[in-house]
C-alpha positions in Angstrom: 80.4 66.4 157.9 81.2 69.6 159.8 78.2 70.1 160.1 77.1 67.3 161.9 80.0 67.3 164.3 79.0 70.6 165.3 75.6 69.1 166.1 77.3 66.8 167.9 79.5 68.6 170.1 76.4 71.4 170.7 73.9 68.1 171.5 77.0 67.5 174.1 77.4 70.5 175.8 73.6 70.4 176.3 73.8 67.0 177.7 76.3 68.0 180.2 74.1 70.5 181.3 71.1 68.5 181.4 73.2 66.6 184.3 74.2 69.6 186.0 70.6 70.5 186.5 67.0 69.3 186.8 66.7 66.5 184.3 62.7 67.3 184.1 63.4 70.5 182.3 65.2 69.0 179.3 63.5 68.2 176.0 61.6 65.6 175.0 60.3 64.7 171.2 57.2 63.5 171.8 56.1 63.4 168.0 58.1 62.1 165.8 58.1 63.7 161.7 56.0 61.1 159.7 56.9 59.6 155.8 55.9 61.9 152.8 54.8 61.2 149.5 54.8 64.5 146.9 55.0 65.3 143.6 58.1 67.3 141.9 57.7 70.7 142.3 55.2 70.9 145.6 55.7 72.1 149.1 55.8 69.2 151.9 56.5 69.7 155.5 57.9 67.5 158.7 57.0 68.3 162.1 58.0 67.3 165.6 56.4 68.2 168.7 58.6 68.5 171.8 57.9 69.5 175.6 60.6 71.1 178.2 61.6 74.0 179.2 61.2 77.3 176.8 63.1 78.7 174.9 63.5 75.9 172.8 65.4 75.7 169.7 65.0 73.1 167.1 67.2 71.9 164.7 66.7 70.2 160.9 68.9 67.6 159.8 68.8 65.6 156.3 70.5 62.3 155.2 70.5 60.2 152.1 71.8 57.0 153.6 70.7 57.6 157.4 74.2 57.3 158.3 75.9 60.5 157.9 73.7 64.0 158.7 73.6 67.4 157.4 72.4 70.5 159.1 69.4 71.2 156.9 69.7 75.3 156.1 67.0 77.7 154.9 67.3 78.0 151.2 65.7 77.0 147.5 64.8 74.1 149.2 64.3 74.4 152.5 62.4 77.3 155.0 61.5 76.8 158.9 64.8 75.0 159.1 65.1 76.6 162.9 61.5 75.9 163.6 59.3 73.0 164.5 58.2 72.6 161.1 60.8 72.2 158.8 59.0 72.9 154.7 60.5 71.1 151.9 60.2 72.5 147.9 60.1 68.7 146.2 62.0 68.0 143.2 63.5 64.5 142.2 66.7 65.5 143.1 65.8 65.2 146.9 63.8 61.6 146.0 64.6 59.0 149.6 65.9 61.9 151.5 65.5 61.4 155.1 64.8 64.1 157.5 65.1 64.4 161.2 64.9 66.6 164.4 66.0 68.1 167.3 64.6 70.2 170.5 66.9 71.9 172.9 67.2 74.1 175.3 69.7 75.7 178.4 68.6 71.7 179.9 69.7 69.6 177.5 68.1 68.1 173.3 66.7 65.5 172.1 66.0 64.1 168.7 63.5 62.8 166.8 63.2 59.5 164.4 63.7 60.2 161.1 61.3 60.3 158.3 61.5 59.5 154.3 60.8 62.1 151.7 59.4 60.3 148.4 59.2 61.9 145.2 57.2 60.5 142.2 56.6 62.6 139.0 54.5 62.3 136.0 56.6 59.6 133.6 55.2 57.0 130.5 58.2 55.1 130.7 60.4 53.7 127.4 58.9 52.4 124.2 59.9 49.3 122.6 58.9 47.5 120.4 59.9 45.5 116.6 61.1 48.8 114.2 61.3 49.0 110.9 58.3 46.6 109.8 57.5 45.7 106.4 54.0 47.0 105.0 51.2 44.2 106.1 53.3 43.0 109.2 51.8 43.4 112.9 53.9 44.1 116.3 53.5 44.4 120.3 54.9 47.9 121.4 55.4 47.8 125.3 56.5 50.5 127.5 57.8 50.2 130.8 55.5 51.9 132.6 51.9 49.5 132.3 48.6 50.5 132.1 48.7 53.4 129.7 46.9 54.3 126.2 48.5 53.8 122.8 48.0 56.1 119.7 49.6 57.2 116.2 50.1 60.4 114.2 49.4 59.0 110.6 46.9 56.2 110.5 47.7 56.6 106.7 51.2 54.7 107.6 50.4 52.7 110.2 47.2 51.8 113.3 47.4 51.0 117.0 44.6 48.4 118.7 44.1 48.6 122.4 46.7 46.1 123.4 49.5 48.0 121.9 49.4 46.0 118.4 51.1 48.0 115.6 49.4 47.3 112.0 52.0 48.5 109.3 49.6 49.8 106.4 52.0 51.8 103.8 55.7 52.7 103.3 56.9 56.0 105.2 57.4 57.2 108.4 55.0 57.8 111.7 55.2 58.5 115.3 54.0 56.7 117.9 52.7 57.8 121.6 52.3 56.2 125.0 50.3 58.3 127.9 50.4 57.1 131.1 49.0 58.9 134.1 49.5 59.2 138.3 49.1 60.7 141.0 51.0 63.8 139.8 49.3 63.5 136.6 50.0 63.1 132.3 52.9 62.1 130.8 53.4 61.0 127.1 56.5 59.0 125.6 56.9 58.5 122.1 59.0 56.9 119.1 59.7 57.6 115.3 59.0 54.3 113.4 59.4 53.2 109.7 57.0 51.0 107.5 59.2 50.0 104.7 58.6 48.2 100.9 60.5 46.3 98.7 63.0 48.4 97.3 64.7 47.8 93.8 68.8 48.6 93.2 69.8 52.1 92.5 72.6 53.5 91.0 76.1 54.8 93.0 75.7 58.9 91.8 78.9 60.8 92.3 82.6 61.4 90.7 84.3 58.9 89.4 87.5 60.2 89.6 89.9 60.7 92.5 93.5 61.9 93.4 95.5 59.9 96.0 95.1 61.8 99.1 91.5 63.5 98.4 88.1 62.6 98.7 84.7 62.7 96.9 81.2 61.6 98.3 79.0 59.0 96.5 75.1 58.6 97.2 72.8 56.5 97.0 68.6 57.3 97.1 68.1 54.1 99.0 68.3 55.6 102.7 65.4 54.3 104.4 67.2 51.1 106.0 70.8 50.0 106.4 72.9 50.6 104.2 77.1 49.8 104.1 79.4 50.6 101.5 82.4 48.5 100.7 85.1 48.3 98.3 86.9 45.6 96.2 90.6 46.2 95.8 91.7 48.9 98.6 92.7 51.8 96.2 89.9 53.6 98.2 88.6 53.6 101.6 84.6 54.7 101.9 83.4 55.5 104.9 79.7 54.5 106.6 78.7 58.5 104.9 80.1 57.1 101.3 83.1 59.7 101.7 85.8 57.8 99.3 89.1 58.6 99.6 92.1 58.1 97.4 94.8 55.3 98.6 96.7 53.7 95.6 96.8 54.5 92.2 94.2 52.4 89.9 91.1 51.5 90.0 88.4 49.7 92.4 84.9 49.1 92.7 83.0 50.5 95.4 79.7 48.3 96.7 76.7 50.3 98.5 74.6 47.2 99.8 71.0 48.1 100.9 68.6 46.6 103.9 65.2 47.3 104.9 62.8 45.3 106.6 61.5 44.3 103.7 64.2 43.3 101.0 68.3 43.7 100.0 69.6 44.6 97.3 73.5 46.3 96.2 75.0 48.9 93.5 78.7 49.4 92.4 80.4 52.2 90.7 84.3 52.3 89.6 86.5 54.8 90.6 89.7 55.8 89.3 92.7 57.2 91.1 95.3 59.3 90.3 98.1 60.1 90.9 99.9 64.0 91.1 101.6 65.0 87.8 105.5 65.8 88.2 105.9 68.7 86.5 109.0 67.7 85.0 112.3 70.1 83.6 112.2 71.9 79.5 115.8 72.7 78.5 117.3 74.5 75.6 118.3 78.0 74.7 116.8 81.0 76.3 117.1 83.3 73.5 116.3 83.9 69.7 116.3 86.6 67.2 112.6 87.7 65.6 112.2 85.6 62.6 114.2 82.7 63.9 113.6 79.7 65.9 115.2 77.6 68.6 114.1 74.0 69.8 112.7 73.4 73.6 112.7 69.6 74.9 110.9 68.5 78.2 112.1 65.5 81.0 108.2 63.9 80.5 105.9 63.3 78.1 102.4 63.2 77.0 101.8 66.8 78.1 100.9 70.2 75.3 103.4 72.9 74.8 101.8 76.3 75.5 103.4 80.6 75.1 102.7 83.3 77.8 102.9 85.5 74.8 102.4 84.8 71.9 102.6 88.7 70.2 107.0 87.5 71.9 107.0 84.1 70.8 104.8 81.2 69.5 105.8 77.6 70.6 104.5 74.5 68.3 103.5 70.8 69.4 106.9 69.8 69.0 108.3 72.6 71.4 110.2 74.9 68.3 109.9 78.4 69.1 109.6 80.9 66.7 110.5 84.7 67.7 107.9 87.3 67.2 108.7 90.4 68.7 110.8 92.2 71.1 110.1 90.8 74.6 110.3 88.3 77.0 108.0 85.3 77.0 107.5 82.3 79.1 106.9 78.7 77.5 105.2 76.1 79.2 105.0 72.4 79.2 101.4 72.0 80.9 99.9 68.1 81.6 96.4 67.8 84.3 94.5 64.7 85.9 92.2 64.6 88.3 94.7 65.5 90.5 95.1 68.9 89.3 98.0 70.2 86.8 101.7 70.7 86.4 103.9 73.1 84.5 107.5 73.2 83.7 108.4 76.7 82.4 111.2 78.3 80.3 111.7 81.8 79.6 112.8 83.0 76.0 113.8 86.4 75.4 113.5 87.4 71.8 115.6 90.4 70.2 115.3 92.5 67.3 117.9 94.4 65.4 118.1 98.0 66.0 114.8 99.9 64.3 114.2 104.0 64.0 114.2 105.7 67.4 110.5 107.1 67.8 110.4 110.0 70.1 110.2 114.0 69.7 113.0 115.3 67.0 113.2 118.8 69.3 113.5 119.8 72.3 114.0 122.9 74.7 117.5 123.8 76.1 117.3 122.8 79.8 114.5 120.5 79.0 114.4 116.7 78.2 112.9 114.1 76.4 112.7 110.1 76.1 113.8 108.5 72.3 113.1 104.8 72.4 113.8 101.8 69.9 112.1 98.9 69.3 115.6 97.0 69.9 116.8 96.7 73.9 120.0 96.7 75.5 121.8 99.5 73.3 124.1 102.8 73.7 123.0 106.3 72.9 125.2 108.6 72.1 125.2 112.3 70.4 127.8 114.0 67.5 127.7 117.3 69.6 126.9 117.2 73.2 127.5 121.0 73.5 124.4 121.3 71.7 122.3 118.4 73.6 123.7 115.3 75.7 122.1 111.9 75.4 122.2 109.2 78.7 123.8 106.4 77.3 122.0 103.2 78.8 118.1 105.6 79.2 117.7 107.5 75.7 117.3 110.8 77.6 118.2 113.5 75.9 118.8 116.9 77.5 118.8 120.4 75.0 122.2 122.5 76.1 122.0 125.3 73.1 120.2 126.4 70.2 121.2 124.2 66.8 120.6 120.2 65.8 122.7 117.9 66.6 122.6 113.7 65.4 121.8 111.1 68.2 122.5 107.4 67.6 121.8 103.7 69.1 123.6 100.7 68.7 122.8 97.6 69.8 124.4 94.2 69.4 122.7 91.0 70.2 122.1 87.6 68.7 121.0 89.2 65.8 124.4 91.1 65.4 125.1 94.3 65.2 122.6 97.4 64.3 122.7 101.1 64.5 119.8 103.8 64.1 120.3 107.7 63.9 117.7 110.6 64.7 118.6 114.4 64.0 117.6 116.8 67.4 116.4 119.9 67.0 117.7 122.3 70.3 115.9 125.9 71.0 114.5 128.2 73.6 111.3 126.8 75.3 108.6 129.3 75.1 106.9 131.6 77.7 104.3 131.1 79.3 103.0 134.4 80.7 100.7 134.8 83.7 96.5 134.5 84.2 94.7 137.3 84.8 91.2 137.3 86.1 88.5 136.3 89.1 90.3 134.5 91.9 86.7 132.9 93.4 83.1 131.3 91.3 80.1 130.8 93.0 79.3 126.7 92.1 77.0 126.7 88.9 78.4 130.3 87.8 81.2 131.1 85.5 84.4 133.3 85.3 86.8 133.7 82.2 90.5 133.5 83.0 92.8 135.3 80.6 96.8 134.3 79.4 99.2 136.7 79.0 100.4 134.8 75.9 98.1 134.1 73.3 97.1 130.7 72.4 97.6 127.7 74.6 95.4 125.6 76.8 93.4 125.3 80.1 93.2 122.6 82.5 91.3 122.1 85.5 93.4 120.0 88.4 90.6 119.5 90.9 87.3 119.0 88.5 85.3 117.6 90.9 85.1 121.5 92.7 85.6 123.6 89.0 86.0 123.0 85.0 87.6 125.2 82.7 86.9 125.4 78.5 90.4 124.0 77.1 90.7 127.0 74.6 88.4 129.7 76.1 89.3 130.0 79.7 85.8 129.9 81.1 85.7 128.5 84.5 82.3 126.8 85.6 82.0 126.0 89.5 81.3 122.7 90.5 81.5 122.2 93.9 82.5 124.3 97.3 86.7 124.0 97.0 89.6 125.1 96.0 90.9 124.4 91.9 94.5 124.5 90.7 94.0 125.9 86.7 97.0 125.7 84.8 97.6 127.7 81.0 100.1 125.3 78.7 102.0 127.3 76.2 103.6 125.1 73.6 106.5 125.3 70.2 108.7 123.5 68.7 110.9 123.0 71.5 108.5 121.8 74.4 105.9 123.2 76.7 105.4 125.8 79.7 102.9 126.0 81.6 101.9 128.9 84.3 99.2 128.1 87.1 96.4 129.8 89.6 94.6 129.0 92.3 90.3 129.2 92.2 88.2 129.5 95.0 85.1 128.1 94.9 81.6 128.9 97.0 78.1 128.2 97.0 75.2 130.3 99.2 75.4 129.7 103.2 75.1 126.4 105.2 73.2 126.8 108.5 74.2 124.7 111.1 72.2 124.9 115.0 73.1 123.5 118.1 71.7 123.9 121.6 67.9 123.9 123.1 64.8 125.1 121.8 63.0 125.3 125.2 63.2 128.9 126.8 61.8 130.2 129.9 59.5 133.7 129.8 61.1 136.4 130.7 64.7 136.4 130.2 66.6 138.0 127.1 68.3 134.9 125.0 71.5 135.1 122.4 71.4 132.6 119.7 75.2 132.4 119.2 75.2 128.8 118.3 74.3 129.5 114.7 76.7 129.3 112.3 77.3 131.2 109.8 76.7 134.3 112.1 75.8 137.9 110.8 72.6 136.4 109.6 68.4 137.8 109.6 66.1 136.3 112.7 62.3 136.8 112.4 59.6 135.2 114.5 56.7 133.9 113.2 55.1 135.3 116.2 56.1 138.4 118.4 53.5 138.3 120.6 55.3 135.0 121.8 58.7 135.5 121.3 59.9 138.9 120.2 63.8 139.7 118.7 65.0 142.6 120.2 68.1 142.6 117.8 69.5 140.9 115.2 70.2 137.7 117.3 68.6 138.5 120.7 64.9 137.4 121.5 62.5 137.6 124.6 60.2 135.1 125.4 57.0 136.7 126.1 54.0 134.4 127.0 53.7 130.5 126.8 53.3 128.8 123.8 55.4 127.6 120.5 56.9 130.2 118.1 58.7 129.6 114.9 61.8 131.4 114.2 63.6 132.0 111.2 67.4 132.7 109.7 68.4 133.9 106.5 72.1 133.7 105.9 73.2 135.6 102.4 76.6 135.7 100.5 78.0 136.3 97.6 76.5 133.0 95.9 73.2 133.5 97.6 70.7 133.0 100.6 69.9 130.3 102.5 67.1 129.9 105.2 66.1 127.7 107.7 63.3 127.3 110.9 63.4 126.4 113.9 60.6 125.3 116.7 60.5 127.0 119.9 59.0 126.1 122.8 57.8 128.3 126.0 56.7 126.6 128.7 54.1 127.9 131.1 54.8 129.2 134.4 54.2 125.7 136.2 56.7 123.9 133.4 59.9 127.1 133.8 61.2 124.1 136.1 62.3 121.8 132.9 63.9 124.8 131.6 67.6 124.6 131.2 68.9 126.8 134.2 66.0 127.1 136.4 65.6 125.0 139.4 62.1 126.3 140.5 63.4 126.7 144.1 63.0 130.7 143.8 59.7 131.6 145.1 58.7 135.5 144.4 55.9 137.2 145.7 53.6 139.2 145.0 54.2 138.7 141.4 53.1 140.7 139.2 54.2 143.7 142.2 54.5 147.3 142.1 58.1 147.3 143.6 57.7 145.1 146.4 58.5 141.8 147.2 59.1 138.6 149.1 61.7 135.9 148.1 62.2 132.7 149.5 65.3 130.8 148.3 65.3 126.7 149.4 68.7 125.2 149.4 70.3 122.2 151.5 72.7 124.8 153.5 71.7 128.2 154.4 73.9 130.8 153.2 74.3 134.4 151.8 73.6 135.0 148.0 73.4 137.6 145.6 70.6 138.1 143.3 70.7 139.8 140.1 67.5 141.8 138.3 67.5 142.1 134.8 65.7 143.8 132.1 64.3 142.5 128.9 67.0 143.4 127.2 69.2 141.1 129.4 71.3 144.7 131.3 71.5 144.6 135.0 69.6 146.9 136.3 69.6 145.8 140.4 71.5 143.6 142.7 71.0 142.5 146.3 71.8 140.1 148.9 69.3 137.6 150.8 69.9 134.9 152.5 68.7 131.1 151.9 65.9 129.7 153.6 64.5 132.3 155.1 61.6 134.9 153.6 63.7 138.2 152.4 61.8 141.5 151.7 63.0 143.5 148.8 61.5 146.9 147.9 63.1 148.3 144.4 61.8 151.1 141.8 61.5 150.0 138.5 59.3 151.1 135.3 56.9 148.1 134.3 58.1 145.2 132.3 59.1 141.6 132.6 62.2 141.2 134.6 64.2 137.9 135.5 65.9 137.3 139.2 68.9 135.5 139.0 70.7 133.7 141.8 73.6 131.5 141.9 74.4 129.2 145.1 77.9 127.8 146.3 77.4 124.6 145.2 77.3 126.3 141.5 73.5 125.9 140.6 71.4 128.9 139.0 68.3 129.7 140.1 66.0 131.8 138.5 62.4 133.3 138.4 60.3 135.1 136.2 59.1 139.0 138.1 56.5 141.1 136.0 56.2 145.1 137.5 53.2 146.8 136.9 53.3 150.7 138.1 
């Protein structure tokens, strides 16, 4: 709307001037844009034709209704909009557009009639026609679109004649097409159809039990049609996918009733629901003595008594439990439906009288020791706690000087009153010594670790990195780590133990990092190997020679293989690497060099030109090294300019080295022949 009031108000100011001067100079259309007819997706254009005075500027606008009128904008849609000829990129969306219009110039505008845009597209219209049919019946198909051709996928099922009669030949399923064609070409419509048969009733399949509140599905094979399921007494509800769901307790019969176009026919199956089980309340004691028995009673009936355990306590149909054993168990009262299942529970504790105290009948002084009975809930006590003290509710018993001593537990429960007695031995602990021997094993080797006290036993902590012989001491290494080995020394009175750490290694792991591309002529320091100390050897000197241990020279292009040999205690390990030495048009791609050092004549005799190319010009200093990587000259030049050095130096590869303020390293490769 904007838009057009800004036509508006422009188209006004125009026709004020018009009256201000020479009416003869103001625009005129004098050819109107005409009707076009396209199909969606192609280019059409409208044009007007317009005399007056130049410049003269034209102006597109479009309308759907030819009432209100938008400023028509070069886009997806639209080009030329400020031109004569305004093009248009059809597409239904712009189907009964109109389009109009407008010259103007310092004299005044004018605007054109308006023209229609019409957009037709390739379209076969809507099939209709009588579907399902029964086998041996005939229909019309139509589609709204006339004049087209009919056909079929599977003349087994069905045929078309020329008029668009249907023959329905056998039961299934086909697909029918309808071309039609324009001026903007093919189109085809089509339609999934059904030949039905008689059909005979088949069973309802699915559960036939459900809770109130859930669900199960019921089927039917009978699909090809309409079919509607239904039920009798409203315990259930079915929906139209036979989804039954549980309303009232009972039963009901639910109906699946079956149409094609050819015959009806109906199936039932009955459903019971349930309801959820209360789990009801079991009372009656919660204790009983082993050997005895006590009588359980539950709120509900018609359920089955079950024990949690039954080693504790066995429960019989009747709900008398019987006590076993020490222990705690839980009974259960347990009833299920298709609901799911309840239980009430009871726990019943069952005591024993007092038994013999199991445990260790010595122990060291300072140490301790556990005594247990079979019996819970009783005192400990001892006749002489100067010789060894016993906890009175834990049965730990601590050894305070050498001679024996009498513990004793009493217990009173529902079986009464009971007492056991133990006699504790109480003596010195022995020694354990130390370990002598190795400290570190190579993995598969062995070492022999010695106690200071005879006898005893080994024991390996970690034996994923070492194992040791229980009675021998022989330590076998497993893995790179570190082992705790501990020698037990044991008497009468308890057990000491003395321990050592073991170290174990294996031969070298080699580990690289960093490039494998040199440039000729510099010396190089493999320090990213690791572990250092190691052997380098080329596989070709001539290449790429090792002036010591981890220092090399690349000599000429070409590839060289290098190799390290790290050794230790547990062995050697080697490994290769690839090296590549690029020619002198590739030193570029080296790491480092820039290749914006030019040197000349090169090889020389001592002297030379250099031409440094940088962004800035400035003052740098260049470095000349030997093969051996020492510094052997250094001398100013200045950037991007020709600098003549004269130097006397034996013959040999030498590298210049330069380093600009912005940081970057240039370099080039200088051979001296004397």
């Amino acid at each position: 709307m904007k838009k057009s009031v800004y036509l508006s108000g422009l188209l006004a100011v125009c026709f004020c001037l018009f009256n201000v001067t020479s009416k003869a100079q103001m625009p005129v259309v004098t050819t109107d844009p005409i009707n076009q007819t396209v199909c969606s997706g192609d280019t059409t254009s409208f044009t007007i034709e317009a005399t007056g005075a130049t410049p003269m500027t034209f102006i597109w606008e479009s309308s759907s209704d030819g009432t209100m009128w938008d400023t028509v904008f070069n886009g997806d849609m639209y080009a030329g909009a400020t031109s004569d000829t305004l093009v248009v990129y059809s597409s239904l969306a712009l189907n009964g557009m109109m389009y109009r219009g407008s010259a103007f110039n310092g004299d005044g505008a004018d605007t054109s009639n308006s023209a229609t845009l019409t957009v037709d597209t390739a379209f076969a219209g809507t099939i209709s026609g009588t579907n399902p049919l029964c086998i041996g019946a005939t229909a019309p198909f139509t589609s709204s679109v006339p004049g087209g051709v009919w056909s079929n996928a599977d003349h087994t099922v069905d045929t078309f004649d020329a008029s668009g009669v249907l023959a329905a030949l056998s039961f299934g399923t086909d697909t029918v097409f309808y071309m039609a064609t324009n001026t903007c070409g093919d189109a085809t419509s089509w339609l999934e159809i059904r030949v039905d048969t008689a059909v005979s009733a088949m069973p309802v399949t699915g559960p036939s039990d459900v809770c109130v509140g859930n669900v199960i599905t019921l089927s039917n094979v009978n699909v090809l049609g309409t079919g509607v399921w239904s039920t009798t007494t409203g315990n259930v509800s079915v929906s139209s996918a036979g989804v039954v769901t549980g309303v009232a307790g009972g039963i009901d019969t639910v109906t699946y009733a079956f149409t094609n176009g050819c015959s009806s026919v109906s199936s039932y199956a009955i459903v019971n629901i349930d309801t959820v089980i209360t789990p009801g309340t079991i009372s009656g004691p919660s204790e009983v003595c082993a050997g005895s028995w006590v009588s359980l009673t539950s709120s509900i009936t018609g359920g089955i008594w079950l024990s949690g355990a039954t080693s504790v306590a066995v429960v019989s149909s009747t709900g008398n439990v019987t006590g076993i054993s020490q222990g705690t168990s839980l009974i259960s009262y347990y009833q299920s439906n298709s609901c799911g299942a309840s239980f009430a529970s009871h726990s019943i504790t069952v005591h024993v009288p007092a038994g013999p105290i199991t445990g260790n009948d010595s122990v060291g002084i300072d140490s301790m020791l556990h005594l247990m009975n079979i019996a819970t809930g009783g005192m400990w006590y001892s006749d002489d706690t100067t010789i060894a003290f016993a906890d009175t509710m834990t049965g730990w018993v601590t050894g305070r000087a050498t001679g024996v001593t009498t513990i004793h537990y009493d217990v009173t429960n529902i079986c009464g009153t009971s007492s056991a007695t133990t006699a504790m031995h109480v003596g010195p602990l022995p020694s354990a010594g130390t370990i002598s021997g190795p400290d570190t094993v190579c993995a598969g080797s062995t070492i022999t670790l010695t106690g200071s006290v005879a006898g005893g036993t080994w024991e390996s902590v970690h034996p994923d990195s070492a194992t040791i012989d229980m009675t021998t001491g022989v330590v076998t290494g497993v893995a790179r780590g570190r082992d705790t080995i501990y020698h037990y020394v044991t008497n009468a009175f308890g057990t000491s133990r003395v321990r050592k750490n073991v170290y174990v290694h294996d031969a070298p792991e080699i580990t690289f990092s960093g490039t494998t591309t040199f440039a000729m002529g510099a010396s190089y320091r493999l320090d990213t190997v690791k572990p250092a100390g190691g052997v380098w050897s080329s596989s070709d000197p001539s290449t790429l020679l090792f002036i010591s241990w981890d220092h090399f020279v690349p000599l000429k292009p070409g590839n060289a293989t290098i190799t390290y040999t790290a050794t230790n205690t547990c062995g050697s390990t080697t490994r290769t690497f690839d090296i590549t030495i690029p020619g002198a048009t590739d030193v570029a791609t080296v790491a480092g060099n820039n290749g914006n050092m030019v040197v000349y004549p090169n090889p020389t005799k001592g002297a030379i030109s250099i031409n440094l190319s940088t962004s800035t010009s400035e003052q740098v200093i260049v470095t000349l090294t030997n093969i051996l990587g020492e510094k052997v000259k250094e001398f100013n030049i200045t950037t991007n300019a020709k600098n003549d050095v004269i130097f006397d130096q034996p013959s040999g590869i030498y590298l210049l080295t330069a380093i600009t303020a912005d940081g970057v390293r240039h370099t080039a490769r200088l051979s001296v022949t004397n």
